[in-house]
C-alpha positions, -999 to +999 in steps of 0.1 A: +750+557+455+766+518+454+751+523+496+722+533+487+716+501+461+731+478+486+707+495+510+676+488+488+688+449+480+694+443+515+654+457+518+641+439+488+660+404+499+647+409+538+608+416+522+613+389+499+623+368+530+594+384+554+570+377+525+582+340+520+578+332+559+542+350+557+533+328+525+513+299+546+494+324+571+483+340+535+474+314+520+458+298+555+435+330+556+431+329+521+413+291+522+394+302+557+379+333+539+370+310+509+355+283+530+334+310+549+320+319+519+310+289+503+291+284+540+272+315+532+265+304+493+251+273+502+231+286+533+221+315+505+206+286+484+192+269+508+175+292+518+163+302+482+151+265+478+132+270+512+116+293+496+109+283+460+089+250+478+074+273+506+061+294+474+055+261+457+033+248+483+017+282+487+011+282+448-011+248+448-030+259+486-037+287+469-048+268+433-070+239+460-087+276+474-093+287+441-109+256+430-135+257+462-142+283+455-152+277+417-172+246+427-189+266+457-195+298+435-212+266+408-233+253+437-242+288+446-255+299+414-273+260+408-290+264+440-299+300+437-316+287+402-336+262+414-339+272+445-322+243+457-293+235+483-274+211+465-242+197+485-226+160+482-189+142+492-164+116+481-148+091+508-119+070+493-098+044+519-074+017+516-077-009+542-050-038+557-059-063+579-028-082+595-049-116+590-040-117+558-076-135+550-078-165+525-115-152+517-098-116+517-135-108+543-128-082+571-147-099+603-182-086+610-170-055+590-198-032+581-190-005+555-153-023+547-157-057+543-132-060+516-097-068+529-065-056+522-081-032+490-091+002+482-125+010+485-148+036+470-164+043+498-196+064+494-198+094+467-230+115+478-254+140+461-279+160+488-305+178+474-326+198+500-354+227+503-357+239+535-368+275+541-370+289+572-407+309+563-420+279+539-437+252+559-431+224+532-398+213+517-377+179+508-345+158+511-331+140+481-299+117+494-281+094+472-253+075+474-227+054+453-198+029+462-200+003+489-221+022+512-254+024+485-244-013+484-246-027+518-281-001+530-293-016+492-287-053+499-307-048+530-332-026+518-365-040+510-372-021+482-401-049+462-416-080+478-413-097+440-378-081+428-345-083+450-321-072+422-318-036+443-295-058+463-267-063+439-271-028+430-242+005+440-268+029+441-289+039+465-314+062+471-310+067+509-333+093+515-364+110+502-391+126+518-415+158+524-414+181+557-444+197+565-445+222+596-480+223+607-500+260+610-509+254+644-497+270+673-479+241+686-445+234+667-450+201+649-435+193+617-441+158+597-416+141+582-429+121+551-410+092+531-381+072+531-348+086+563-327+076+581-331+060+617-330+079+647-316+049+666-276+051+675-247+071+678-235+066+646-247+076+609-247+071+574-228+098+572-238+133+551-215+162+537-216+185+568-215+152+592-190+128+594-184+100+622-159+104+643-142+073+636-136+056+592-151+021+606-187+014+622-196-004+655-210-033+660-244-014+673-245+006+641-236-026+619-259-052+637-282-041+667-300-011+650-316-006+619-301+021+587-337+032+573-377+039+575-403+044+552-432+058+566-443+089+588-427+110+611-439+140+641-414+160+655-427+183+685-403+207+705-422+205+736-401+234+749-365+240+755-352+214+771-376+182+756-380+174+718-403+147+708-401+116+679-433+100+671-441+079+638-458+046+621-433+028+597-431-002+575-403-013+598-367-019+592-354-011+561-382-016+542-394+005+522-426-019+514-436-037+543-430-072+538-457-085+562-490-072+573-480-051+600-469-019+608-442-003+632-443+019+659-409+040+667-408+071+687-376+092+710-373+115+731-342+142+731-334+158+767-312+188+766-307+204+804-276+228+796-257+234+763-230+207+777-251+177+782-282+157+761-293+128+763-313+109+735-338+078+745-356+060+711-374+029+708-391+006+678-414-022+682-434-038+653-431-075+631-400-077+608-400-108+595-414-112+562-448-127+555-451-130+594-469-106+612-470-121+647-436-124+652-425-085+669-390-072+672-381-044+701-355-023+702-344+003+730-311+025+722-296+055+748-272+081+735-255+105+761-232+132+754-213+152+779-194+180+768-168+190+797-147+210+780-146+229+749-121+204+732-137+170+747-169+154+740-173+125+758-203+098+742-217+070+755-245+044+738-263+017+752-285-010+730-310-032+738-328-058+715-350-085+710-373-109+683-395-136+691-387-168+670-357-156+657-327-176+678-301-187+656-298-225+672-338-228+679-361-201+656-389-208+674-377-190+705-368-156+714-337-139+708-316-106+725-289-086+719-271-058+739-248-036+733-226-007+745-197+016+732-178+047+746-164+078+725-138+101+737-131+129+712-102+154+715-104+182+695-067+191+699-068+224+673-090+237+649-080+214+622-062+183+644-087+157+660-080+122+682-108+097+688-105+063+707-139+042+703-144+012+729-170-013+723-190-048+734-219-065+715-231-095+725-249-113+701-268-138+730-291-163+709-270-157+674-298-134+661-273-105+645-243-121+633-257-150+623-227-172+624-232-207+613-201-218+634-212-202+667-253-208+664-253-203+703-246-170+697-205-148+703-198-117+721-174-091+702-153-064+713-134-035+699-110-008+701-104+019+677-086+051+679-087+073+651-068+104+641-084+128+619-063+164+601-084+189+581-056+191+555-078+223+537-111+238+538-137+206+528-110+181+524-103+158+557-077+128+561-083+099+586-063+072+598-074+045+620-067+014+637-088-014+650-086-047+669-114-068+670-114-100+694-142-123+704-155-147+724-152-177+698-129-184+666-148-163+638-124-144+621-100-160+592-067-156+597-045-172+566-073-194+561-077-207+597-103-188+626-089-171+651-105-153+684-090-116+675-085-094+642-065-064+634-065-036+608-052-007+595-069+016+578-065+054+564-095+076+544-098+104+523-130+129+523-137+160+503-171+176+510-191+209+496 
């Protein structure tokens, strides 16, 4: 028995001792195991968190589709009602110009003139009627913010009352369509639209330009609006034909006593190419009739692949008496710009705009330091992201330069100008 107990001390003391020299690996497995699984708890919330903002982000997608679909399901029921399509848009930007301008004046800026600001850019309500077996319907188009108040202050809207030119509102369009009952497809356009000179627009809810700022032919060498009459004839598949008698440009009463003649012609040979010629020719110069302005503009558009467009615009203009340095000789004006437009996915799109104008006799800008007239050039690319179903985001930039010192820079001129500037646009 006293063996047996010396046996089983000796056993005790020797695990004791076995147990005592194990201690560290223990404890060194014990801290590995414990670190391994704080690894996996903070991966686990991680991964919860990934979710809760994926679910988040879902959630408000979800709460933007529901809300289209409350204001389309509105406009639905509206238009059903009156029998109306009514659609419309908001544009918001913010724009920085690097010249940090004493007069705080983007250079011969168009729709942003305002430097270094937000803008309201345009807010539009459409109204149209246009059924497919009713040969008469209308436009309504009116806009709000800065873009009712540049087309308004050149607008002609009274020869006795100009306050329309301090105004934010502007009624851009309205007029009848009338598709003859004849056998040869004619329709009449009747009232107060848009030009059909230039690549570029005033833009509309379903059609936006492709870049946030204007070119110089949009700004200066064409004009925005006609009042007057309008024939459109599809003379078959490949020609369609422009033909009306206006008050001239943007007037919507004639301020002299003669009338305008514009007319185009769009060629179509294949699905990837058009091509669309217009001219205008009539007096613009108020309470002188004699005096005749022409204007020629070309706008090609190649389509080589399904995610490039390729556009190209040439403009040609000229006024008797209207040179800046002598008025009782004629002026010109040219002008050309280049588009390349990459549709990279459904929703991503990159543009990069090129463009001269040269203002010969000082006619267009009409820039009392350079009355011999400038030539100005550009560069814009532009990236546009549909962030959700009728809302887009832009971004742009844009350097300006030119042949002569005209644009402010910290209160001095200087031959070049850059900005920055990014947009917002929701549409129904």
């Amino acid at each position: 028995m006293k063996e047996f107990r010396v046996v089983t001390n000796y056993l005790v003391l020797a695990a004791g001792g076995l147990g005592f020299l194990c201690l560290p690996t223990v404890a060194a497995y014990a801290d590995g195991k414990e670190a391994d699984l704080e690894k996996r708890v903070r991966a686990l919330e991680q991964r919860l968190q990934a979710r809760e903002q994926g679910g988040q982000e879902r959630g408000l997608s979800q709460r933007v589709g529901q809300l289209e679909q409350e204001v389309r399901g509105v406009r639905e029921k509206v238009s059903e009602s009156l029998g109306v399509d009514i659609h419309g848009f908001v544009a918001g930007s913010y724009n920085y110009n690097f010249n940090s301008p004493d007069s705080r004046v983007n250079g011969l800026a168009v729709f942003h003139p305002d430097a270094n600001s937000f803008h309201l850019d345009q807010a539009n309500i459409y109204l149209t009627r246009q059924k497919e077996k009713e040969p008469v319907g209308f436009v309504l188009n009116l806009d709000f913010g800065k873009v009712a108040e540049v087309v308004g202050g050149v607008t002609n809207w009274s020869n006795s009352n100009t306050t329309e030119r301090q105004n934010s509102i502007e009624l851009r369009e309205a007029y009848l369509t009338y598709q003859l009952p004849i056998d040869l497809d004619i329709k009449l356009t009747a009232g107060k639209f848009v030009t059909k000179h230039g690549a570029e627009i005033i833009e509309n809810w379903d059609n936006h330009n492709y870049n946030i700022t204007r070119s110089f032919n949009f700004g200066f060498g064409i004009p925005f609006t006609h009042t007057g009459i309008m024939a459109t004839t599809k003379v078959n598949d490949v020609l369609v034909l422009d033909l009306g008698i206006v008050n001239g440009w943007d007037n919507v009463v004639d301020n002299n006593d003669g009338k305008t003649v514009h007319g185009g012609l769009s060629i179509t040979p294949s699905e990837l190419f058009n091509v669309y010629i217009a001219g205008i020719y009539g007096p613009e110069q108020t309470n002188n009739g004699h005096s005749r302005r022409g204007l020629t503009t070309v706008v090609a558009t190649l389509k080589p692949h399904e995610q490039i467009t390729l556009i190209g615009e040439l403009t040609y203009g000229s006024e008797e008496d209207a040179k800046f340095s002598d008025p009782s000789e004629t002026a010109e004006w040219y002008g050309s710009a280049g588009y390349v437009v990459a549709q990279l996915t459904d929703d991503l799109q990159f543009v990069v705009r090129g463009e001269v104008f040269d203002d010969t006799d000082g006619s267009r800008f009409a820039i009392a330091s350079v009355p011999n007239g400038v030539t100005a050039w550009a560069v814009t690319p532009t990236v546009a992201y549909r962030l959700t179903e009728g809302l887009l985001w832009r971004t742009e930039y844009r350097h300006d330069n030119a042949s002569a010192k005209i644009f402010d820079h910290d209160g001095n001129l200087n031959r070049g100008q850059d900005q920055i500037l990014t947009q917002l646009i929701y549409s129904f």
